[in-house]
Backbone bond lengths (Angstrom), bond angles and torsions (degrees), N, CA, C in turn:
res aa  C-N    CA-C-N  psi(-1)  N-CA   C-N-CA  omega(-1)  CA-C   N-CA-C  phi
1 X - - - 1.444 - - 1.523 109.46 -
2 X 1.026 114.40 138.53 1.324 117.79 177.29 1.764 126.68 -68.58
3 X 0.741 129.90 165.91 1.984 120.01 -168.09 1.434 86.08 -126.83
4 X 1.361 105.85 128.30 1.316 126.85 162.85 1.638 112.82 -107.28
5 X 1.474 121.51 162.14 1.301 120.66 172.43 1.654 88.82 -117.14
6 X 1.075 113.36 114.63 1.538 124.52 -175.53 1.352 116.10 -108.25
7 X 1.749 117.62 13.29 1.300 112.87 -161.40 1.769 111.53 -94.26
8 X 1.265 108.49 5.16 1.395 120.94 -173.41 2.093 103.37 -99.66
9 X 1.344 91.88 -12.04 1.841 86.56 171.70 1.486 100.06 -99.31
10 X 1.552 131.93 -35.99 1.556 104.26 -160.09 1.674 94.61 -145.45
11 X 1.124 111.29 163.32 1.717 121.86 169.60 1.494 96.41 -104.90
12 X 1.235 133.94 -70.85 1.435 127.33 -102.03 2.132 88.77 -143.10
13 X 1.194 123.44 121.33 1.297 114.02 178.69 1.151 139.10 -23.09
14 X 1.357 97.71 -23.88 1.819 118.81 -164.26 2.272 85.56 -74.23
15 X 1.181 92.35 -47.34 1.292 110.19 -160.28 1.813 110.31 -70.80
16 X 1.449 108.37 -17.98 1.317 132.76 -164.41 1.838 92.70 -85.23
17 X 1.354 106.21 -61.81 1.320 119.42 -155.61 1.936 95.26 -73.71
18 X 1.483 118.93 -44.81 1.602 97.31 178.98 1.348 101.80 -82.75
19 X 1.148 155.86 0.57 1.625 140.14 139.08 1.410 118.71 -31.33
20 X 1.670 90.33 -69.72 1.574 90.88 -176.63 1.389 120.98 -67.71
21 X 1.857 123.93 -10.59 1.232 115.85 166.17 1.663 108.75 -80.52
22 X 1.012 116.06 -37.40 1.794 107.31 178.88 1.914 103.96 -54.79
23 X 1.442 118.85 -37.52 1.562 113.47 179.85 1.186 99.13 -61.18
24 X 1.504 121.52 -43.27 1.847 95.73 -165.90 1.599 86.61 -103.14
25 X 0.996 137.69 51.41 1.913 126.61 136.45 1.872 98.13 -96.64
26 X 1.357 92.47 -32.69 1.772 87.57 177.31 1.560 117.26 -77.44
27 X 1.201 102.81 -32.10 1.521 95.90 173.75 1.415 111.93 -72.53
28 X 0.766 127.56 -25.01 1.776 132.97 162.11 1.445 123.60 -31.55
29 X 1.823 93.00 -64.79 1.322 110.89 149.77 1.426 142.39 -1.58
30 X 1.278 85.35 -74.86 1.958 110.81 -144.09 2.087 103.02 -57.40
31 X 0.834 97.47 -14.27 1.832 101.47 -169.95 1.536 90.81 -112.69
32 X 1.137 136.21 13.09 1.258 110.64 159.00 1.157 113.70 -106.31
33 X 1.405 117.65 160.11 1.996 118.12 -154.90 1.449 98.17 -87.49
34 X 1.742 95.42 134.25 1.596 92.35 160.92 1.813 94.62 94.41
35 X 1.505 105.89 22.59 1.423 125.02 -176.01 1.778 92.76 -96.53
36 X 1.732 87.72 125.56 1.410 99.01 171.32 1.652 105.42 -131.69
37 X 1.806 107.01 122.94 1.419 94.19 -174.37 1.547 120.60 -87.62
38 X 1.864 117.03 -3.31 1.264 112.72 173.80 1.699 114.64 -90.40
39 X 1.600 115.05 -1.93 1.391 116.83 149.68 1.160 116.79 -71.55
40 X 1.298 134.53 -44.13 1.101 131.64 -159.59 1.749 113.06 -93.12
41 X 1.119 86.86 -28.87 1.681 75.06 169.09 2.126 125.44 -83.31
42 X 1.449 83.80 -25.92 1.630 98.90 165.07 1.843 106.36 -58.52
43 X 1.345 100.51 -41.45 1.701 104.45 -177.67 1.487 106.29 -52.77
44 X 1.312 100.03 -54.93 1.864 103.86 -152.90 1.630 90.84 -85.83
45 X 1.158 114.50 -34.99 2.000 104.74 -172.63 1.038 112.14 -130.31
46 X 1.473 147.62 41.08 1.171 151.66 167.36 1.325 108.01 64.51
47 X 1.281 109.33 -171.60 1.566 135.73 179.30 1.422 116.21 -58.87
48 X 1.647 123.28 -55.68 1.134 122.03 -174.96 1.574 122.37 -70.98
49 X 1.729 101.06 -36.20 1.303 103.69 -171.00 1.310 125.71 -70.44
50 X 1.698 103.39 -27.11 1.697 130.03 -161.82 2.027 71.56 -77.81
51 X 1.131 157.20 -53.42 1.223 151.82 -115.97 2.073 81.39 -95.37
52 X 0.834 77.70 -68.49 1.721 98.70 -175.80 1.819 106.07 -45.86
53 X 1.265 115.85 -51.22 1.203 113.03 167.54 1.563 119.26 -75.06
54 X 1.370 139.77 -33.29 1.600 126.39 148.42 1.360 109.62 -43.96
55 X 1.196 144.18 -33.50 1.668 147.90 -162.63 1.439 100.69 -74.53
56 X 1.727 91.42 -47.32 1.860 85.34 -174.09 1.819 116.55 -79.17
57 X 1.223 95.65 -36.31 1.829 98.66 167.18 1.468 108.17 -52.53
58 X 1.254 123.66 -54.34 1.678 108.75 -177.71 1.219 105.39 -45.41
59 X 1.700 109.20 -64.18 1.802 121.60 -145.23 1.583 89.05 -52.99
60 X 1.423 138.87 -36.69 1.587 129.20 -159.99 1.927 93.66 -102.46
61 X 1.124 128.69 17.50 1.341 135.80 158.93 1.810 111.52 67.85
62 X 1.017 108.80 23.91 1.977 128.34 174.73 1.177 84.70 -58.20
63 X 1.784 105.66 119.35 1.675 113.90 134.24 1.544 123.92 -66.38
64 X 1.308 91.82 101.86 1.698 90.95 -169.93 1.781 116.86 -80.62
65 X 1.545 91.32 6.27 1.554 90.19 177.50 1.832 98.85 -102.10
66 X 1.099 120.73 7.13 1.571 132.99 -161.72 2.078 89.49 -96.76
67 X 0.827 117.34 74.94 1.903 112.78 -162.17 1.917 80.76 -55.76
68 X 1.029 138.37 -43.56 1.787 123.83 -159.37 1.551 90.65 -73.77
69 X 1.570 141.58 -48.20 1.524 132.81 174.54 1.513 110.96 -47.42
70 X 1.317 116.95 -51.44 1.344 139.53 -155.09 2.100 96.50 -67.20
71 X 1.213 103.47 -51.74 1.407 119.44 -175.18 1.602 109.38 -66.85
72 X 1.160 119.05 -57.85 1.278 134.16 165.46 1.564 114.82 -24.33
73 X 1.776 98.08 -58.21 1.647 101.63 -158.66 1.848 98.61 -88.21
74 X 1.452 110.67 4.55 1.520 107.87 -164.59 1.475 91.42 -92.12
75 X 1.563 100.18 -38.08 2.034 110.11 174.46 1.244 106.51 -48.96
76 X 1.357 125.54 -49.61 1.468 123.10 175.55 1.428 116.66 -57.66
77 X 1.141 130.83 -40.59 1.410 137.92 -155.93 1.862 93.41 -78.35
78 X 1.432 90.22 -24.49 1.887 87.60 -169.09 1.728 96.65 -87.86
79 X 1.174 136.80 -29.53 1.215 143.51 -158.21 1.520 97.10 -103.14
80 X 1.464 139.08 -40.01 1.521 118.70 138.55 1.415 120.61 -36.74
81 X 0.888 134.72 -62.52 1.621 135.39 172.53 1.456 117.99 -32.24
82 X 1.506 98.42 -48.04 1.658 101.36 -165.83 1.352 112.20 -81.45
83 X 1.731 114.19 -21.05 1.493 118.35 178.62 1.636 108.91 -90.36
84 X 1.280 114.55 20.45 1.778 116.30 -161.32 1.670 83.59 -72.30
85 X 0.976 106.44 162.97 1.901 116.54 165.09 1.852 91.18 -111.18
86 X 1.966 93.13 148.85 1.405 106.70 -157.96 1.620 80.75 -142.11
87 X 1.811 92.62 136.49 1.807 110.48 -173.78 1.714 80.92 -119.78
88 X 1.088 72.93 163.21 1.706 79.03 -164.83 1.955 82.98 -140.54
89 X 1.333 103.62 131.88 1.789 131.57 -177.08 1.647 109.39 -115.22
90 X 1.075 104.34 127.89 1.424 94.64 168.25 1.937 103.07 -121.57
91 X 1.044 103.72 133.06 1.404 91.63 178.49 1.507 104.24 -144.53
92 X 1.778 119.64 166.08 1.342 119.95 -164.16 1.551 103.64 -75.32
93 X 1.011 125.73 33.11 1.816 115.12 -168.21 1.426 95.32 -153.62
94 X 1.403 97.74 177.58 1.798 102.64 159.55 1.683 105.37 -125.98
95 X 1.417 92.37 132.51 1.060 107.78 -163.22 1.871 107.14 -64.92
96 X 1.775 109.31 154.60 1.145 99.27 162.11 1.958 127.47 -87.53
97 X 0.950 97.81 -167.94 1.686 100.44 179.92 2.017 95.37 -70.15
98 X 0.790 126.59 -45.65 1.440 129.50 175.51 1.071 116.18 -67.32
99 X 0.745 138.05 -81.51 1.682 131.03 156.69 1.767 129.62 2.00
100 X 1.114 91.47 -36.62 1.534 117.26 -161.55 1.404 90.10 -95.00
101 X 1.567 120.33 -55.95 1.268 130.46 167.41 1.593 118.56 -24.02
102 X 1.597 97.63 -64.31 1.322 115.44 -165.96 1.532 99.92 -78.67
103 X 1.133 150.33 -73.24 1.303 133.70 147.39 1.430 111.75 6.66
104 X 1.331 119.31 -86.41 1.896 119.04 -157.00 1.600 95.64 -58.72
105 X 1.261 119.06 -42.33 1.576 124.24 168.81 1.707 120.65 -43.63
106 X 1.336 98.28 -43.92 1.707 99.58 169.67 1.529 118.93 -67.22
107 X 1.416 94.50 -52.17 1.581 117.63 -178.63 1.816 103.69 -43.17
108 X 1.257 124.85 -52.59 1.441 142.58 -151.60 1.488 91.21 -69.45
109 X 1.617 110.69 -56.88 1.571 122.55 178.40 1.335 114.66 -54.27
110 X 1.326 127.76 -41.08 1.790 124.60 -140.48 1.452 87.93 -117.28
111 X 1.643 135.84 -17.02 1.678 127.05 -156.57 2.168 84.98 -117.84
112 X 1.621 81.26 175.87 1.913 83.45 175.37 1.975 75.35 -112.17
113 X 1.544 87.38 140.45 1.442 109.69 164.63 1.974 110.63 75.09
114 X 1.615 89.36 144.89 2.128 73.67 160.54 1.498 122.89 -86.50
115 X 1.461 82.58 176.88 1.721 97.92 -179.16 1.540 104.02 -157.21
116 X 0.946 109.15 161.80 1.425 125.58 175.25 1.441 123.45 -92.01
117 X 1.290 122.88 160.43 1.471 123.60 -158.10 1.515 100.41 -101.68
118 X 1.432 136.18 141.41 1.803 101.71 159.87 1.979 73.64 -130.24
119 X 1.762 101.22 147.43 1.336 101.72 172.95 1.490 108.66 -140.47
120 X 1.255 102.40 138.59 1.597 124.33 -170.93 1.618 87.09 -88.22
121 X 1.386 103.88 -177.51 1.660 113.20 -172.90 2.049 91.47 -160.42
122 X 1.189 109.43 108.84 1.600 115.09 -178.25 1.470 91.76 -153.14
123 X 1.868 95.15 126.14 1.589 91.86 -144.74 1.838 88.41 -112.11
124 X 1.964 98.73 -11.56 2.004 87.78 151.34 1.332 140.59 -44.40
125 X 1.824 117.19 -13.74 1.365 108.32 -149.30 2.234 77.97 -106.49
126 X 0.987 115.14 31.59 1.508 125.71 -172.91 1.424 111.57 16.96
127 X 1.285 130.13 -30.26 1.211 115.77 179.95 1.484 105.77 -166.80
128 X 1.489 126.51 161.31 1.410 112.97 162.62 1.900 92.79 124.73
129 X 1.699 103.78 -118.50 1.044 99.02 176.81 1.915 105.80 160.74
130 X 1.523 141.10 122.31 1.163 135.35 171.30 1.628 130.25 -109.53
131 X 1.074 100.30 107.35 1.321 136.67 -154.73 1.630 102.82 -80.90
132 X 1.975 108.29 116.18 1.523 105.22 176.61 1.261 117.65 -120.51
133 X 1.426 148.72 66.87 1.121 132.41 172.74 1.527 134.81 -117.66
134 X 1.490 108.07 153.85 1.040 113.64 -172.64 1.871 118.26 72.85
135 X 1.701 99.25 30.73 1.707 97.69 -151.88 1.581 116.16 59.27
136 X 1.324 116.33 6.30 1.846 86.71 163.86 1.125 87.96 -122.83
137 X 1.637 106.19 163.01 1.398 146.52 -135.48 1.648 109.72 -129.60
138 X 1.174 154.56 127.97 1.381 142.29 -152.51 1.856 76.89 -166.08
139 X 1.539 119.79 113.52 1.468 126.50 136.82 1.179 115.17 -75.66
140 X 1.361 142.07 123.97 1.259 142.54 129.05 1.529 149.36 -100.72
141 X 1.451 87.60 8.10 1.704 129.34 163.33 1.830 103.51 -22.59
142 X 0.981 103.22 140.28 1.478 109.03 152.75 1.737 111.87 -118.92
143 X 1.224 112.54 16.98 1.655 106.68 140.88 1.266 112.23 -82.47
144 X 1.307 124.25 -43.85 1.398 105.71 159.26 1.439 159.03 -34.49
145 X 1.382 85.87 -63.40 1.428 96.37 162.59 1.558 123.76 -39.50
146 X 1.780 101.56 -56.78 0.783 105.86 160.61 1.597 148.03 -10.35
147 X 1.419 91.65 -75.41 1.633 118.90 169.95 1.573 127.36 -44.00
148 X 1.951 95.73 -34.35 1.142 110.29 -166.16 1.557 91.81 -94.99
149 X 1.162 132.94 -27.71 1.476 111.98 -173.55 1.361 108.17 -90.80
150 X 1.559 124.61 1.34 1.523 132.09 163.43 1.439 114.89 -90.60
151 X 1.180 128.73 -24.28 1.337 140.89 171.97 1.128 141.08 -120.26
152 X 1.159 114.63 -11.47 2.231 140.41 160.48 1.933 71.43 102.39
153 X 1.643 84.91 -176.28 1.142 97.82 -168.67 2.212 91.96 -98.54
154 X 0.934 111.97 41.48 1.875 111.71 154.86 1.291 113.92 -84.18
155 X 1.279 130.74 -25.52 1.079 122.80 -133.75 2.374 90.04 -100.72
């Protein structure tokens, strides 16, 4: 399978999952006549992204006029997506677009491979942030703490 760096189309699962549905409305596409893939990708993801996605079809050498190459490598792009590993944050706020940035940016540096963000918003845990992956579980809440220095840690 080919390795894509996919971290310039999406942060956050929400963002993961309509990517990979706009690739397969385009792969849908590609065999019908009078198929243009720098319309169609301008359609489904604008200007910047369609730019960014021709960049990555060259750099991995796709005949993008070949619609069975072209289809093939879009199947991949959706089946990278679906195997991404997803950390899931819960934090007392909603996050901004930067934030999220800077996060998936840490994440990319400090983990092997990407993944996608999914984030809850529970605005009891007042600040901090609870961290789930891979089934393990990390509080770092300061509602917690909280709790625990009002109630020992039994509670």
């Amino acid at each position: 399978m080919v390795k894509n760096d996919l971290s310039k189309f999406f942060i956050t699962k929400t963002e993961a999952t309509e990517f990979a549905s706009g690739l397969s409305q385009i792969s849908q596409l590609v065999y019908q006549t009078g198929f243009n893939l720098e319309q169609a990708l301008t359609y489904q993801f604008g200007i910047e992204k369609k730019d960014l996605l021709i960049q990555l079809i060259k750099e991995h050498e796709i005949d993008w006029q070949n619609n069975a190459e072209l289809s093939k490598y879009l199947a991949q792009m959706q089946e990278s997506i679906v195997k991404m590993q997803t950390i899931t944050l819960t934090l007392a706020f909603v996050p901004r677009e930067d934030t999220l940035t800077k996060i998936s940016d840490w994440l990319s540096l400090n983990t092997n491979g990407q993944m996608t963000i999914e984030v809850g918003v529970d605005r009891q845990i007042i600040g901090g942030a609870m961290i789930n992956f891979k089934g393990k579980y990390c509080d770092g809440s300061i509602g917690s703490k909280f709790v625990e220095a009002a109630y020992g840690s039994n509670v």
